[in-house]
C-alpha positions as CSV (number, residue, x, y, z in Angstrom):
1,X,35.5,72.2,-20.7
2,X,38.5,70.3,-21.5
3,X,41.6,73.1,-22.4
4,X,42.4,71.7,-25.3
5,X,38.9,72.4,-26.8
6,X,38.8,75.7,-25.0
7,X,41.3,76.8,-27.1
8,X,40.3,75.8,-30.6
9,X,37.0,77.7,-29.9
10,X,39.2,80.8,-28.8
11,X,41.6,81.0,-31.8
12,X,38.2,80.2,-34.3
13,X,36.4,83.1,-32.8
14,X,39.7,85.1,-32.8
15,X,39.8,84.1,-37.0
16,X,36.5,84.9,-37.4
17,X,36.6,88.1,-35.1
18,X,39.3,90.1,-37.0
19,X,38.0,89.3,-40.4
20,X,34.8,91.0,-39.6
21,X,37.0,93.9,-38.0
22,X,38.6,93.6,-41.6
23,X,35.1,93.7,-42.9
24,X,34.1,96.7,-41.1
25,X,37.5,98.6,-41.7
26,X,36.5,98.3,-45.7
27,X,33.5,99.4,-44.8
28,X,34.3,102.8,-43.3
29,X,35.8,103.7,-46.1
30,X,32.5,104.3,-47.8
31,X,29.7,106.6,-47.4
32,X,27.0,104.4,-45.5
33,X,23.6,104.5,-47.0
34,X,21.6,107.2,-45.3
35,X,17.2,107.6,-44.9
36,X,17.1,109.3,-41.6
37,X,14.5,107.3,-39.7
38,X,14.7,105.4,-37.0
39,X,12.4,102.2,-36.5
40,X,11.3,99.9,-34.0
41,X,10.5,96.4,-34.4
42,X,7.0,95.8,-33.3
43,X,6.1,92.5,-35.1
44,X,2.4,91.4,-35.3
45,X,0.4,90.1,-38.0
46,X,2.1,92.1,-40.5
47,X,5.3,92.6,-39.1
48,X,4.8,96.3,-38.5
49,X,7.9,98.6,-37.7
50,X,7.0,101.6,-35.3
51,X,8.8,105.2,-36.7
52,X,10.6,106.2,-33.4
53,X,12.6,109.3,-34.9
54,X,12.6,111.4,-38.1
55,X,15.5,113.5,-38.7
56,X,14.6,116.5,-40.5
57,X,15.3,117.2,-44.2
58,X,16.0,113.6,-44.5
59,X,14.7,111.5,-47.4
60,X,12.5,109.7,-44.8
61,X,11.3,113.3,-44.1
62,X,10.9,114.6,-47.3
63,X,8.8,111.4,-47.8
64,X,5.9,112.2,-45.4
65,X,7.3,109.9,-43.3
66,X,6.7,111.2,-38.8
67,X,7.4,109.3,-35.5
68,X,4.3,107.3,-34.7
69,X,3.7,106.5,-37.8
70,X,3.6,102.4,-38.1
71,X,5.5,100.7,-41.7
72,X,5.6,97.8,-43.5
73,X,7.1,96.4,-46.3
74,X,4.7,95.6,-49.5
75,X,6.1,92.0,-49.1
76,X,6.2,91.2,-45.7
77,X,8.1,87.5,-46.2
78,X,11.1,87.0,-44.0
79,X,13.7,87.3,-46.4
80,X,12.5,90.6,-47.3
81,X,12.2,91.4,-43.2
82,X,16.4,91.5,-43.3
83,X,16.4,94.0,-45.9
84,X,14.6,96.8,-43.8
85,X,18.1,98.2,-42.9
86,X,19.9,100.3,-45.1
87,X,22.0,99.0,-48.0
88,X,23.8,101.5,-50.2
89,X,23.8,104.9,-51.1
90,X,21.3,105.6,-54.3
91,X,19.1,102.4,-53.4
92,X,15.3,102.8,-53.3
93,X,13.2,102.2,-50.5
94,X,9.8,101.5,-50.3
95,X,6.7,100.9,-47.1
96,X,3.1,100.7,-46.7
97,X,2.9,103.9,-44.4
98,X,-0.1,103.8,-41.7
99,X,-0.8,106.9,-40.4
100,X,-4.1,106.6,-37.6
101,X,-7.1,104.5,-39.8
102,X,-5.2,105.7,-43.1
103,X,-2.9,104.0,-45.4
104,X,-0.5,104.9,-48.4
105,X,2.7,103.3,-50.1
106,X,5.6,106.1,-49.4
107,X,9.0,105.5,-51.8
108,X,12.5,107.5,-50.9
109,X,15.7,107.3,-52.4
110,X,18.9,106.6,-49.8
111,X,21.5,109.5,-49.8
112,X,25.0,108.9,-49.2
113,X,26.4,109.7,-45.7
114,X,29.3,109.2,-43.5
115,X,26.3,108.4,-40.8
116,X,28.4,107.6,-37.2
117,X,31.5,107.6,-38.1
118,X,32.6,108.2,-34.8
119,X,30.8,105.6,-33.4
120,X,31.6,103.3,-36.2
121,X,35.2,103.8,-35.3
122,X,35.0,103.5,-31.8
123,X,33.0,100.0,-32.4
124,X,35.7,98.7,-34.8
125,X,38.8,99.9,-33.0
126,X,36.9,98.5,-30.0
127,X,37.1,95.0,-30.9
128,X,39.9,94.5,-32.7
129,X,41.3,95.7,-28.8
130,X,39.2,92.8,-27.0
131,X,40.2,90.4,-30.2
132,X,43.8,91.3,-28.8
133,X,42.9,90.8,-25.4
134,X,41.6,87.6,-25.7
135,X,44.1,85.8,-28.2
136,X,47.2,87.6,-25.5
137,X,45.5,85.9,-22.4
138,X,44.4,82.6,-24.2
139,X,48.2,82.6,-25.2
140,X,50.0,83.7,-22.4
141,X,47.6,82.5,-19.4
142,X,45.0,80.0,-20.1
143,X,45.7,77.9,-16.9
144,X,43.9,80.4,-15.3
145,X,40.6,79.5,-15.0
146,X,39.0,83.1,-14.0
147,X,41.9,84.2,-17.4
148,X,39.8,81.9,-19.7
149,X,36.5,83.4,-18.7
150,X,37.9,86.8,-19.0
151,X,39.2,86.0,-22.4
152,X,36.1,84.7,-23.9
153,X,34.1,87.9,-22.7
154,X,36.3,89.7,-24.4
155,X,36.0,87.7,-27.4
156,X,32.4,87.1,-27.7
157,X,31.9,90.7,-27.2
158,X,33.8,91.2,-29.7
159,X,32.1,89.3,-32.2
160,X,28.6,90.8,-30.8
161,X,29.9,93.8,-31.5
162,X,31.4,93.3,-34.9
163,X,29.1,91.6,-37.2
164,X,28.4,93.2,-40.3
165,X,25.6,96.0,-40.4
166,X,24.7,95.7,-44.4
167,X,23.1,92.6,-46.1
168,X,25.0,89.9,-46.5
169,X,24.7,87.7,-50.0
170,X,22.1,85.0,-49.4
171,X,18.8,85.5,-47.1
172,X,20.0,82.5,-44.6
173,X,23.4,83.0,-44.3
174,X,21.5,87.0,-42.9
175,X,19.3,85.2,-40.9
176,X,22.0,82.4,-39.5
177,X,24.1,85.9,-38.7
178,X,21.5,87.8,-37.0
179,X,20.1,85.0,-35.0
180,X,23.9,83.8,-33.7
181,X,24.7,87.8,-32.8
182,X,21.4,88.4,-30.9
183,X,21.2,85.2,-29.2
184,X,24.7,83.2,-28.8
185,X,27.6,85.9,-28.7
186,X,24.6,87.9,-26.4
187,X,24.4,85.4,-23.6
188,X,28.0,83.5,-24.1
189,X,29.4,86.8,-23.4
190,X,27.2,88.2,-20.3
191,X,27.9,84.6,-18.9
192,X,31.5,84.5,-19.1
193,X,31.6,87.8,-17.6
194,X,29.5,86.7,-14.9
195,X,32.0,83.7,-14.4
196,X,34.8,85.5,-14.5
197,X,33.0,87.7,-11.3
198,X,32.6,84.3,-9.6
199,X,36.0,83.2,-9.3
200,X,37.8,86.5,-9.4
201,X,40.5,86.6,-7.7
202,X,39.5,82.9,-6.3
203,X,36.2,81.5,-5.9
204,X,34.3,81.2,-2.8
205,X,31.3,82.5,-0.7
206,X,28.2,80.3,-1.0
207,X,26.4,83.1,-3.5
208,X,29.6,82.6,-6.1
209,X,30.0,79.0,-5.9
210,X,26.3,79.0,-6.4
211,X,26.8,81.3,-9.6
212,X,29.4,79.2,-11.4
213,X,27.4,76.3,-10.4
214,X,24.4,77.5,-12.2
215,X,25.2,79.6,-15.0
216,X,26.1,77.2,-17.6
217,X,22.9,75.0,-17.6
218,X,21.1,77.9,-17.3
219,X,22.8,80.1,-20.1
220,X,22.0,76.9,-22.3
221,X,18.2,77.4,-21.7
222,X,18.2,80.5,-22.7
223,X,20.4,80.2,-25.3
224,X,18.0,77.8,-26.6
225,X,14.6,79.8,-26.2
226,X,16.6,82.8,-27.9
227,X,17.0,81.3,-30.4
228,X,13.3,80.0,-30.7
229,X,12.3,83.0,-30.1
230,X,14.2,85.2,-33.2
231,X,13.5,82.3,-35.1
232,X,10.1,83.4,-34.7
233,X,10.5,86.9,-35.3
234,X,11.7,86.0,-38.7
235,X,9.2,83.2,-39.7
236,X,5.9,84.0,-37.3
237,X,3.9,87.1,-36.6
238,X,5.2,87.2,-33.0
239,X,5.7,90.9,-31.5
240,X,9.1,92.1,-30.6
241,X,8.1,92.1,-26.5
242,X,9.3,88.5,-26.1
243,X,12.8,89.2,-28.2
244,X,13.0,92.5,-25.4
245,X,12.1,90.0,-22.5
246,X,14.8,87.0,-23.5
247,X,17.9,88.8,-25.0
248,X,17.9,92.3,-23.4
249,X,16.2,92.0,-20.3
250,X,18.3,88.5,-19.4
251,X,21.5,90.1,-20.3
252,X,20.9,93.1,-18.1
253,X,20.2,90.2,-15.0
254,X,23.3,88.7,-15.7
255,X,25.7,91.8,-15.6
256,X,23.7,92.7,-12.7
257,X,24.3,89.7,-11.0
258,X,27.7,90.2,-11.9
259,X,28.0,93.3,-10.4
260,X,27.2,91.2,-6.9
261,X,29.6,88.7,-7.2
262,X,32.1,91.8,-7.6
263,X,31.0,93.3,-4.4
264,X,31.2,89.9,-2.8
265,X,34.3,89.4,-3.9
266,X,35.5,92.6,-2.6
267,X,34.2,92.3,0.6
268,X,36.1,88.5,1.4
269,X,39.7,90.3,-0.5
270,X,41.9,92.4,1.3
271,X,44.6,94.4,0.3
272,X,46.0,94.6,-3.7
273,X,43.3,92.2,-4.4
274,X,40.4,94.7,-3.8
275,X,42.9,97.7,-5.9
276,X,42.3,95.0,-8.9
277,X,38.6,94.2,-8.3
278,X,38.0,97.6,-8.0
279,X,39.2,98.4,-11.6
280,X,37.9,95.4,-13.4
281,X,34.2,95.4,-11.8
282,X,34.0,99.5,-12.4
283,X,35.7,98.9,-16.3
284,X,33.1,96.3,-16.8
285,X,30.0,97.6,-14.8
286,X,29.9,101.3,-16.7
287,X,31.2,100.0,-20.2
288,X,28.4,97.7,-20.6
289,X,26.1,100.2,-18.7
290,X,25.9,102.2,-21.8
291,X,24.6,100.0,-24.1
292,X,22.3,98.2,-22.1
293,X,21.1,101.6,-20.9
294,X,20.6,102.2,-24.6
295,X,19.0,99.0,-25.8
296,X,16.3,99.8,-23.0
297,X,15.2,102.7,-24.3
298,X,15.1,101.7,-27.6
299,X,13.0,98.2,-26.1
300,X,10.4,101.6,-25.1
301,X,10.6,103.5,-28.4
302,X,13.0,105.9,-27.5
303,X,15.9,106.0,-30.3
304,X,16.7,110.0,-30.0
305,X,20.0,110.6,-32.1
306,X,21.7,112.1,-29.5
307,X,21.6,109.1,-27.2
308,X,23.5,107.2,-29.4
309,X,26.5,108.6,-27.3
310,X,25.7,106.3,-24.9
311,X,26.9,103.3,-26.6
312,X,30.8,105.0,-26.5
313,X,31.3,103.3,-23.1
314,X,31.8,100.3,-24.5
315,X,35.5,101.6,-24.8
316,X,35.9,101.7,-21.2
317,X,36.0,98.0,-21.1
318,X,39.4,97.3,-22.8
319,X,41.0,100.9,-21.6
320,X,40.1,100.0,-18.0
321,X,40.4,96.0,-18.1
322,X,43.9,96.6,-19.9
323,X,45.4,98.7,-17.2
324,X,44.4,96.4,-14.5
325,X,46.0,93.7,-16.4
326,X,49.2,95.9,-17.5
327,X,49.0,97.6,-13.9
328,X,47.7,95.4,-11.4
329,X,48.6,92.1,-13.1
330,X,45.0,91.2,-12.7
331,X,46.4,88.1,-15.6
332,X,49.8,87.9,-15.6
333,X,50.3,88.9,-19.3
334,X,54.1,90.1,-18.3
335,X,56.6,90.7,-20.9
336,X,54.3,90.1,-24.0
337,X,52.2,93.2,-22.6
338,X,55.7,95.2,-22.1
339,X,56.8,94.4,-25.6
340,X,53.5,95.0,-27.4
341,X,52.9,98.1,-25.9
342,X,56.3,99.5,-26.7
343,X,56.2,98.1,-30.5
344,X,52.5,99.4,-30.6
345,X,53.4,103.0,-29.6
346,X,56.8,103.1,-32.1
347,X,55.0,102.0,-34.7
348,X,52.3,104.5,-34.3
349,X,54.8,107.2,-33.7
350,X,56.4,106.1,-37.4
351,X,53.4,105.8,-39.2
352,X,51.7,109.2,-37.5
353,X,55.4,111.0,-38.5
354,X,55.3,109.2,-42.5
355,X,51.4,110.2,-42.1
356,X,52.7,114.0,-41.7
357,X,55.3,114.4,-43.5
358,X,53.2,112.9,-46.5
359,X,50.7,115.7,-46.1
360,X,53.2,118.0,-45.7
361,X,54.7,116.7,-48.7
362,X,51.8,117.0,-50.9
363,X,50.5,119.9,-49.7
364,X,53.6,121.8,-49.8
365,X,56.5,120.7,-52.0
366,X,55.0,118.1,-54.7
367,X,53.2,120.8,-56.6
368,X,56.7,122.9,-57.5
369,X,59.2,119.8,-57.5
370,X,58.5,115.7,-57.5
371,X,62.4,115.0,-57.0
372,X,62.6,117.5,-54.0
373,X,59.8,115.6,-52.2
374,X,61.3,112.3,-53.2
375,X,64.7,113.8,-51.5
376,X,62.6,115.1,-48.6
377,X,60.7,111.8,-47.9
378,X,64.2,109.3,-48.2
379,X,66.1,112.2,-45.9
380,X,63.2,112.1,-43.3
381,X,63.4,108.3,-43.6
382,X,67.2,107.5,-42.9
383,X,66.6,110.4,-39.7
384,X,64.1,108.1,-38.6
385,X,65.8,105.1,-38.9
386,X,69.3,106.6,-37.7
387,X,66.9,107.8,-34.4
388,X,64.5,104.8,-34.0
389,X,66.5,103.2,-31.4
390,X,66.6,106.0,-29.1
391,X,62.8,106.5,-29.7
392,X,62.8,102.8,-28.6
393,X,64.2,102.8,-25.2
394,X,62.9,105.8,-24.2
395,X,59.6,104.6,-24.8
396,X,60.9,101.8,-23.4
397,X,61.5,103.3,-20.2
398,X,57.9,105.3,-20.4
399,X,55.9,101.9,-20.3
400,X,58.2,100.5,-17.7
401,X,57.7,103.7,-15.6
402,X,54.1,103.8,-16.0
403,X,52.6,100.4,-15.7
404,X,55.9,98.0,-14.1
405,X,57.3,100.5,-11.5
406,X,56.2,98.2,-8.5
407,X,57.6,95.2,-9.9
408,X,60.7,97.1,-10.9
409,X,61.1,98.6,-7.9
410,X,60.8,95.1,-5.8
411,X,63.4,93.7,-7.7
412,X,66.0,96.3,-7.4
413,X,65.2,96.2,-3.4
414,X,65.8,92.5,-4.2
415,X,69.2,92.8,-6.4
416,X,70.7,95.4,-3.6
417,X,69.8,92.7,-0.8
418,X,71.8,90.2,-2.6
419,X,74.1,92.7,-3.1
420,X,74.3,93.2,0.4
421,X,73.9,90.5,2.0
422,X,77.8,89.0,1.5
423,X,78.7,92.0,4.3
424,X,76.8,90.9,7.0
425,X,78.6,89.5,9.5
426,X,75.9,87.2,11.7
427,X,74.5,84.9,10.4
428,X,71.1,84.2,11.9
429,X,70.7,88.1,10.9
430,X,71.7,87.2,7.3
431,X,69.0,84.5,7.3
432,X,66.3,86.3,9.0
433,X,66.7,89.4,6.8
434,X,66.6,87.2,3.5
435,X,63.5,86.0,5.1
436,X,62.3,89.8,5.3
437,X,63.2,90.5,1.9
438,X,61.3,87.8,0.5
439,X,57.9,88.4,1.9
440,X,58.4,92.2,1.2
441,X,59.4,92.3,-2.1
442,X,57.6,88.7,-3.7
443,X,54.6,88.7,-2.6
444,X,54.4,85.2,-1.3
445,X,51.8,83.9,1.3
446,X,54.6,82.4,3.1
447,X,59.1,81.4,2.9
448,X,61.3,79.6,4.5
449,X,65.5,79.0,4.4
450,X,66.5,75.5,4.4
451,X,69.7,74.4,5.4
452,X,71.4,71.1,5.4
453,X,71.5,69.2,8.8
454,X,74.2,66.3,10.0
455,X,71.8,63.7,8.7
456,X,71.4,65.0,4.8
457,X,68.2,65.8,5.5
458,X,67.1,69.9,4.7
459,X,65.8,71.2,8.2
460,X,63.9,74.8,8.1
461,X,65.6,77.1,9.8
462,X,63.7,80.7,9.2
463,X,60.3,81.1,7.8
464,X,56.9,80.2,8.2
465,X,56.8,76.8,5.9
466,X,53.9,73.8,7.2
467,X,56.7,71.7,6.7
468,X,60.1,71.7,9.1
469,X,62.2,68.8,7.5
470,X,62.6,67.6,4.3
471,X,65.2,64.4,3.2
472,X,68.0,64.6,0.9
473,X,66.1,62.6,-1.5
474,X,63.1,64.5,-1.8
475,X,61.7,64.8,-5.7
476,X,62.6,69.1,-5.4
477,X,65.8,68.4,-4.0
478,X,66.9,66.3,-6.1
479,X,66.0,68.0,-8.8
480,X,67.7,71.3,-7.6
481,X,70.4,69.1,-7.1
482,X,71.2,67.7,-9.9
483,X,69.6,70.8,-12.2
484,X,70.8,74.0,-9.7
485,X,67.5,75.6,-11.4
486,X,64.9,76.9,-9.4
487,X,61.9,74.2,-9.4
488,X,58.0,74.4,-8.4
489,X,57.6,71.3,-5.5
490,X,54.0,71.2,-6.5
491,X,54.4,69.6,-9.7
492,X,56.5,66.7,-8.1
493,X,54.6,65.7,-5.4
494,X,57.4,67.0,-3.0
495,X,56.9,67.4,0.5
496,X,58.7,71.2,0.1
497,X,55.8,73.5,1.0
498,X,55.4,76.4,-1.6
499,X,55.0,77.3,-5.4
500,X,58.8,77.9,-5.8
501,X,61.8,76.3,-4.4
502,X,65.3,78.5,-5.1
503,X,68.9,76.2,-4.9
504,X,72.3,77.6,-3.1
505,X,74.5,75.6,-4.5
506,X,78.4,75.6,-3.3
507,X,80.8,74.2,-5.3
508,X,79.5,70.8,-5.6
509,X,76.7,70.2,-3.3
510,X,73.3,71.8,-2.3
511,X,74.1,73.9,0.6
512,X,70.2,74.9,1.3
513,X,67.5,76.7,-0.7
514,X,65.1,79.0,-0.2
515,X,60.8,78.7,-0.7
516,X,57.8,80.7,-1.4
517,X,54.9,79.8,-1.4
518,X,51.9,81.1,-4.0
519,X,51.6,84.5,-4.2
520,X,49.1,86.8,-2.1
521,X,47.7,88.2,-5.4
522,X,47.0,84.5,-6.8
523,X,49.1,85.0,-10.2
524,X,52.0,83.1,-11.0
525,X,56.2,84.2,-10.7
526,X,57.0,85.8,-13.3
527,X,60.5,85.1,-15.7
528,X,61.9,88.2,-14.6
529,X,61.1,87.4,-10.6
530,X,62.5,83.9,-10.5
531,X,65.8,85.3,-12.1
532,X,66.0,87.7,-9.3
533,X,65.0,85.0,-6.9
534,X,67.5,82.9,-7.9
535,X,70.2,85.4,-8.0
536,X,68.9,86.0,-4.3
537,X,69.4,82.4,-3.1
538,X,72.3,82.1,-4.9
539,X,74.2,84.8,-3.5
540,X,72.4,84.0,0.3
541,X,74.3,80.7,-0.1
542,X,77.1,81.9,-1.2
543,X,77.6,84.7,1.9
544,X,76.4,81.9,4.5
545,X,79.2,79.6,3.3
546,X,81.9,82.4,3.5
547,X,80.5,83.2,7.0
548,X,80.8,79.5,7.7
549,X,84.6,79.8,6.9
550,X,85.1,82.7,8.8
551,X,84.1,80.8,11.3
552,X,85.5,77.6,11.3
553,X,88.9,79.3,10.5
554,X,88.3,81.5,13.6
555,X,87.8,78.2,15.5
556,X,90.4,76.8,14.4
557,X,92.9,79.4,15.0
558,X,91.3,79.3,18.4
559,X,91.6,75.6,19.1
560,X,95.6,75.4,17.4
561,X,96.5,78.2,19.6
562,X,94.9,76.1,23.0
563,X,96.8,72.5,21.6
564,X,93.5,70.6,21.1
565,X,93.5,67.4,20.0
566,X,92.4,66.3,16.2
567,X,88.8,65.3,17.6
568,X,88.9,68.3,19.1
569,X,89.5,70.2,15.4
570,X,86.4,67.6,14.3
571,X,84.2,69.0,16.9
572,X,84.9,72.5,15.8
573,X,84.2,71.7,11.8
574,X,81.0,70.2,12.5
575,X,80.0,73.2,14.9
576,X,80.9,76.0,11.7
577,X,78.8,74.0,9.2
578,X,75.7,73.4,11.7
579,X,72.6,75.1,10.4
580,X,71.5,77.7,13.1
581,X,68.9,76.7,15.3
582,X,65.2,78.5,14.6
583,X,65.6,79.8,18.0
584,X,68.6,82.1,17.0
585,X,67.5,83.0,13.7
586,X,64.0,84.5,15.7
587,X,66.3,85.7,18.2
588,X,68.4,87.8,15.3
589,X,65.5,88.7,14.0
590,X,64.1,90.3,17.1
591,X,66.9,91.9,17.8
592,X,67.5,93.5,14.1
């Protein structure tokens, strides 16, 4: 799909997303309407509902109504069929109760309840956490083509999810709504999470490629015969087993499947790859365990109260998939995570302390005195205010600590290098530990120092490039040349190998540079690296050209003092400002 497209869908779904979380925030502001029984879909001739649970002393059980009994409505049209739920508090309800050969019309009247609350809220604050997830990785890294699928798992389970659970207006819009969250969000979302196991960290293996090969056509089948098939339900006497068989049982194959590309994909990874598969597959595995667990025993008649529980694991997906991204940079969501996180936690800190003091407030002071509170609530107010910044930065430091130490920690190793590296005094050591430095602390597949030869051209003289020689007229180098910026050679057909090509620029002229190739762990450099790399190749360049003068002024001194010639003295200039050979820079390294 074209990324242009991709996108509009995202940031529709994201519109539509939060204003159902909206929805459903109203909603649980209100007693939900409450009848205590518990029914299965069975379908049929006369669209028959099966009683799986009665809770006791509820208005289904002061009815008469018992598991195993088998309703229907008096007026079994379809409209009427999307009214079987509850509505509101106070609301009648009304069923043709068959109880063995015997039948009678049984009438209740829905209490209000705050039924599931905490379910309720889990659901809501759920979503609106995946509706974040999404629109943060569809802004920050949808070049990623394993980022996009995660993204639009996140948002179409979301929107399955988050639909509304009372009536809505009109009869078609209900049915438009029930069909779309059972059929469309069910499989879009169990098929982007399988794609998003297929090329996780990078596709490959025959079994994957064969996955991401296959699952679109075939997600469009049975989007289609879902949809036939509630369409059905709604206007034909079909039974429920073929809704079971399509929707539930298909979705459980796909996260199933997914669960094998995720071992596959563990199995070919090696080192902090497999740390991040590891916490993605396990985040996704047992959060949508719990709910399919769930849906399967309610596809058998089992809808027990108490196993409602099982449907809380849901929140395991965002909690777990958001520290591998924060942690592990499974998508490289960077500073925007850093800064969201810190404004998330302030702001919850505020609004908990205003929250408090409130109570506090009106439990307390408001009853003897209203301009004492008023005096209490602008004195705790300026306090705040006076100690928000301090709140700030230590908070700050918290989410640095917690989920950035490694990268922090790699570029401090890389600002004391550059640091250090004006005080070594050889410089084939100088170059082979800058080498050493990169591949330890930047993660790249490969590096190499470039230096320039007699000839203009850039000649490799440490690393493990493809490429030993590059000409002064190269696309990268010219552009570092005439820029002094770091540049990626990939995007101008250059024949530097690497994703990242880092100027040392002396005075005016391009001395060298330094290049890294992609990164082990597949994401891209960062803001924050680059900088450091750059200050890095900067300051490499800048300790290689004083070592270059000590040199020639050593030479020099040498060659005066012996009464060579001028060609001599030109012999000896070209000699300081020769790029060391590969062969010394391996022999320094050995040695070091």
């Amino acid at each position: 799909m074209p990324l242009p497209i991709w996108r509009a869908i995202v940031w529709c779904g994201l519109v539509l997303g939060f204003a159902l979380a909206a929805y459903a925030l109203s909603d649980l502001r209100h007693p939900q309407a409450y009848s205590g029984v518990r029914l299965r879909y069975v379908g049929g001739p006369q669209r028959a509902y099966s009683v799986a649970h009665v809770d006791p002393g509820s208005p289904a059980d002061l009815a008469g109504i018992r598991a195993g009994d088998m309703l229907r409505l008096p007026d079994n049209r379809w409209e009427n069929q999307l009214e079987v739920a509850p509505t509101y508090p106070g609301g009648v309800r009304t069923f043709i109760d068959r109880r063995g050969a015997a039948e009678r019309t049984v009438s209740f009247v829905e209490t209000a309840r705050y039924e599931d609350l905490g379910l309720s809220i889990v659901a809501v604050f759920t979503g609106i956490v995946l509706l974040l997830g999404a629109g943060f990785i569809a802004a920050r890294a949808s070049n990623d083509r394993s980022a996009r699928y995660l993204a639009a798992f996140f948002l179409f389970l979301a929107l399955l999810g988050g639909g509304p659970s009372t009536n809505l207006p009109w009869p078609w819009l209900a049915a438009t709504w029930w069909v779309a969250a059972n059929s469309l969000f069910v499989y879009l979302a169990a098929a982007n999470c399988l794609l998003f196991a297929a090329t996780f960290p990078a596709p490959g293996g025959t079994f994957r490629v064969w996955i991401e090969r296959l699952t679109v056509p075939i997600t469009i089948v049975l989007v289609g015969l879902s949809v036939a098939v509630q369409a059905a339900l709604l206007f034909t006497s079909l039974t429920a087993t073929a809704m079971w068989a399509v929707v539930l049982y298909g979705f459980a194959l796909y996260i199933a499947a997914a669960a094998v590309a995720f071992v596959l994909s563990y199995r070919r990874s090696r080192g902090a790859d497999r740390q991040r598969i590891r916490w993605v597959a396990a985040s996704l595995i047992f959060g949508l365990s719990g709910p399919i667990v769930w849906s399967l025993l309610a596809s058998f008649g089992i809808l027990d109260p108490r196993l409602d529980a099982l449907q809380a694991t849901i929140v395991a997906i965002p909690l777990g998939a958001g520290y591998a991204i924060v942690r592990h940079r499974v998508v490289d969501l960077g500073f925007v995570v850093n800064r969201a996180l810190v404004f998330t936690i302030v702001s919850t800190i505020v609004v908990t302390s205003m929250g408090i003091l409130e109570w506090i407030l009106d439990k307390v002071v408001v009853e003897r005195n209203h301009i004492t509170s008023a005096s209490f609530e602008i004195a705790f107010a300026l306090a705040l205010g006076y100690f928000l910044r301090r709140i700030q930065r230590r908070i700050d430091a918290f989410v640095d600590y917690v989920f950035f130490r490694t990268r922090h920690r790699q570029e401090a190793a890389l600002r004391s290098f550059a640091r250090d590296a004006h005080f070594i005094t050889s410089l084939p050591v100088l170059l082979q530990r800058t080498l050493a430095a990169l591949l330890a602390n930047a993660d790249p597949a490969f590096a190499g120092v470039w230096f320039a030869g007699g000839s203009g051209d850039y000649v490799l003289v440490a690393g493990n490039a493809s490429v030993e020689r590059v000409e002064e007229n190269d696309p990268a180098v010219v552009r570092m040349r005439a820029t002094r910026e770091p540049t990626d050679p990939s995007e101008l057909q250059s024949a530097v190998d690497g994703r990242l090509a880092l100027p040392m620029p002396i005075r005016h002229s391009l001395s060298g540079f330094l290049s890294c190739g992609p990164k082990l762990s597949g994401d891209d450099y960062a803001p924050d690296e680059i900088e450091v790399l750059a200050l890095v190749a900067r300051e490499v360049g800048l300790a290689v050209d004083g070592l270059r003068l000590d040199l020639l002024r050593e030479q020099v001194e040498h060659a005066l003092a012996a009464g060579h010639s001028g060609e001599a003295l030109r012999s000896v200039i070209e000699v300081a400002f020769a790029p060391p050979s590969r062969l010394e820079t391996n022999q320094a390294g050995a040695a070091s």
